[in-house]
C-alpha positions as CSV (number, residue, x, y, z in Angstrom):
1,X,0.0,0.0,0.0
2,X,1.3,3.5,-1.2
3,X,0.3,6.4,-0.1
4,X,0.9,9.2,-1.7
5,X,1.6,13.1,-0.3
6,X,0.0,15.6,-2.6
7,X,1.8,18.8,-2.9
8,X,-0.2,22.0,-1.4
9,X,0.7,25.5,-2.7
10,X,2.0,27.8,0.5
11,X,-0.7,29.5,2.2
12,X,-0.2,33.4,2.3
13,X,-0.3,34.8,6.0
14,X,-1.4,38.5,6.7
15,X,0.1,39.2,9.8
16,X,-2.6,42.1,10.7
17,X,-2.2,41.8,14.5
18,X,1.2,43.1,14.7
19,X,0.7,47.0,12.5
20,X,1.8,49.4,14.8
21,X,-0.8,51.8,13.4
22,X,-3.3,49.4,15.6
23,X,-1.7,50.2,18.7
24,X,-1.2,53.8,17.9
25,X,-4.5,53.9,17.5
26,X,-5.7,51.8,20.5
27,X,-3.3,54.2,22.6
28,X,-4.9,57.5,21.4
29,X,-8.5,55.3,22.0
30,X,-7.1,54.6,25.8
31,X,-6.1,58.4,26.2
32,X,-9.7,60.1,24.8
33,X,-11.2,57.2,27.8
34,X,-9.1,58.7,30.0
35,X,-9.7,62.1,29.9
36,X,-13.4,62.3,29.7
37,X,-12.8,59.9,32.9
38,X,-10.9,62.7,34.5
39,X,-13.7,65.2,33.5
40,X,-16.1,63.1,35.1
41,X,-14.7,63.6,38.1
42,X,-13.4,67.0,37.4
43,X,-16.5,69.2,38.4
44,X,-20.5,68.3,39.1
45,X,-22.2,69.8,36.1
46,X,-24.4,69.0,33.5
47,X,-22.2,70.4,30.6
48,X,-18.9,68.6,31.9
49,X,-20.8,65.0,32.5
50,X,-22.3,65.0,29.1
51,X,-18.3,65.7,27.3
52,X,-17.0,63.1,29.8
53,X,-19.5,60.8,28.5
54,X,-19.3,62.0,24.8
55,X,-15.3,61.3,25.5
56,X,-15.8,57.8,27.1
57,X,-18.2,57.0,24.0
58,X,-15.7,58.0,21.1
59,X,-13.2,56.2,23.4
60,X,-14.8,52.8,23.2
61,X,-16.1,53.2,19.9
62,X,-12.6,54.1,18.6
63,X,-11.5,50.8,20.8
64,X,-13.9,48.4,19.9
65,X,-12.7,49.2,15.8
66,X,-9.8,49.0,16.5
67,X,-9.9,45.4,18.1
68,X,-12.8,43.9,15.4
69,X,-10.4,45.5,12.9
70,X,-7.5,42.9,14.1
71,X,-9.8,40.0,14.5
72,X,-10.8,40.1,10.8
């Protein structure tokens, strides 16, 4: 009984995970979170809870990208 090995052609490999422009942009993500943490905590008003929240939200959006964006 022979068996026989059939030749497959080299699978190409995108390394996406490792672009540095990914964690740049997670970093800048990180630093947006934290500042519109620090303004949460900054002052009691209406005006500065709704940019600290407007911060967090363009934080975790930018985040969440970011990290689907390497998963693909």
């Amino acid at each position: 009984m022979a068996t026989t090995v059939e030749q497959r052609p080299a699978r190409k490999t995108d390394n996406n995970a490792n672009k540095t422009s990914h964690y740049t942009t997670l970093i800048v993500a990180v630093v947006i979170g934290l500042a519109g943490t620090f303004l949460r905590f900054l002052q009691d008003s209406f005006t500065m809870s709704m940019i600290s929240n407007v911060l967090l939200l363009i934080g975790w959006i930018i985040v969440f990208r970011v990290i689907f964006k390497i998963l693909k």
